[in-house]
C-alpha positions as CSV (number, residue, x, y, z in Angstrom):
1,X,-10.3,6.8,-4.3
2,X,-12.8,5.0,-2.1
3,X,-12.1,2.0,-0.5
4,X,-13.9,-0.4,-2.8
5,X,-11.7,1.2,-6.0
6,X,-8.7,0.6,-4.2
7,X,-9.4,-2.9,-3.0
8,X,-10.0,-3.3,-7.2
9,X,-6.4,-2.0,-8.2
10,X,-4.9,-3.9,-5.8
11,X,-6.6,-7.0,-6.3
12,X,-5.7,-6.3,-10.3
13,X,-2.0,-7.0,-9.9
14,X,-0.7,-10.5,-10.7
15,X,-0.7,-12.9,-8.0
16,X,-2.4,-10.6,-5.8
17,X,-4.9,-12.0,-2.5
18,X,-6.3,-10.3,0.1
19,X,-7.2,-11.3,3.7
20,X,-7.7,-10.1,7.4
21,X,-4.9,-11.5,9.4
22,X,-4.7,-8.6,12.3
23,X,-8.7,-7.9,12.5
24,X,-12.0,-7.2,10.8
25,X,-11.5,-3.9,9.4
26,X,-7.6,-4.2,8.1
27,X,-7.5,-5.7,4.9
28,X,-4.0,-7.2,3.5
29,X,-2.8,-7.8,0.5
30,X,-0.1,-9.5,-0.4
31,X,1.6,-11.0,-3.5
32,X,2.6,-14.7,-2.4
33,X,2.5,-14.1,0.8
34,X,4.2,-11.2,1.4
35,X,2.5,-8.1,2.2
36,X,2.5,-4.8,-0.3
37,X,-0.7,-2.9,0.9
38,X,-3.2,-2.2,4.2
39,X,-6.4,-1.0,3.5
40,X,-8.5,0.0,6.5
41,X,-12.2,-0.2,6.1
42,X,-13.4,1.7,8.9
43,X,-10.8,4.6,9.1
44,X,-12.4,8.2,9.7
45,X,-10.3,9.3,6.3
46,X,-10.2,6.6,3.5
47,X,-6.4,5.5,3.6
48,X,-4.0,3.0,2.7
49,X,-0.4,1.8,4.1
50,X,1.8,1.2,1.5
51,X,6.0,0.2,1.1
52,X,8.1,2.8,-0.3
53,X,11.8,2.8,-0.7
54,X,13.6,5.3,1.5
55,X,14.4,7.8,-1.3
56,X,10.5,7.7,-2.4
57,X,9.1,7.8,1.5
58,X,10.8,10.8,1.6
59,X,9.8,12.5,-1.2
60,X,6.2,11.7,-0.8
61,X,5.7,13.1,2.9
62,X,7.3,16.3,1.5
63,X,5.2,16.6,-1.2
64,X,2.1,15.9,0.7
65,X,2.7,16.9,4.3
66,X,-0.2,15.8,6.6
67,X,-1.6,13.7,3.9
68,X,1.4,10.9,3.3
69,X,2.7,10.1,7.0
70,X,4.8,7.4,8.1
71,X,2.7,4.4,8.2
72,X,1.4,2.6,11.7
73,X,3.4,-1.1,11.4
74,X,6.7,0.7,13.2
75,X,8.4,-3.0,12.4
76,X,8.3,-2.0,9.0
77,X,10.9,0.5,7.7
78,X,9.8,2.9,4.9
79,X,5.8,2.6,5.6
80,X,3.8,5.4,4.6
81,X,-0.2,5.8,5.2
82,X,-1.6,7.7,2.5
83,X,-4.8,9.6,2.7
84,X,-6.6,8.7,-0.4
85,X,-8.7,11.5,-0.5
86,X,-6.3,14.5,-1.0
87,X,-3.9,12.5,-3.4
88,X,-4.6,12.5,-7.2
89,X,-5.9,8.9,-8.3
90,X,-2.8,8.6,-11.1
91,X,-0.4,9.2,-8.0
92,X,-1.9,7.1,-5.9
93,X,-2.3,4.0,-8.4
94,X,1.9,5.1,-9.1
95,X,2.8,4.6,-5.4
96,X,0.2,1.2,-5.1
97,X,2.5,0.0,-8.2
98,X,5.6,0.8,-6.7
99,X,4.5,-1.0,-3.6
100,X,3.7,-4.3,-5.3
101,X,7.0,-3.3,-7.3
102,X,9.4,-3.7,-4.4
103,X,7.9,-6.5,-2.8
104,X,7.9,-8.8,-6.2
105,X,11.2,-7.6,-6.8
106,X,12.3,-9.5,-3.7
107,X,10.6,-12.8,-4.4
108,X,12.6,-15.7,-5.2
109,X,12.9,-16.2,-9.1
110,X,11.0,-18.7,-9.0
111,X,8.1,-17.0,-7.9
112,X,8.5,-13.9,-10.1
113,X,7.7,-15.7,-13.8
């Protein structure tokens, strides 16, 4: 996927913004303001940093070796930078999902209606 069809899908998903809170070329989004995706828009290889839980970071950087490695933020257990370009679009839109999935699970109630 290129970067303007991912910025689409993630933008799709309820509740969903996007900003540039670290620079000019990262691009954030984040379901009420917590964060479930990095997009950077001038990467050499189109890629994406995305939240996994433990069991699935695993799975995907054995799966796809050199193309799913543990993502940049090293604050942030379970990252994973995914290089779009040697992934299958259904997988990829799966693990974009799952993402948003983990961080609207942890919302308060409130927030999740």
């Amino acid at each position: 996927m290129d970067v303007e069809s991912l910025r689409n899908y993630c933008l799709q998903k309820p509740h969903a913004t996007e900003s540039f809170p670290f620079d000019e070329v990262t691009l954030v989004f984040k379901v009420h303001g917590k964060m479930f995706a990095l997009l950077g828009l001038e990467w050499e290889d189109t890629a994406i940093n995305l939240k996994c839980d433990p069991e699935k970071a695993i799975e995907l950087r054995e799966t796809y070796p050199g193309d799913v490695i543990p993502g940049y933020h090293s604050n942030k257990k379970h990252w994973n930078t995914v290089y779009t370009q040697r992934v299958p679009q259904k997988e990829l839109k799966a693990w974009i999902d799952h993402s948003y999935d983990l961080v609207f699970a942890k919302l308060p109630k409130r927030l999740r209606r």
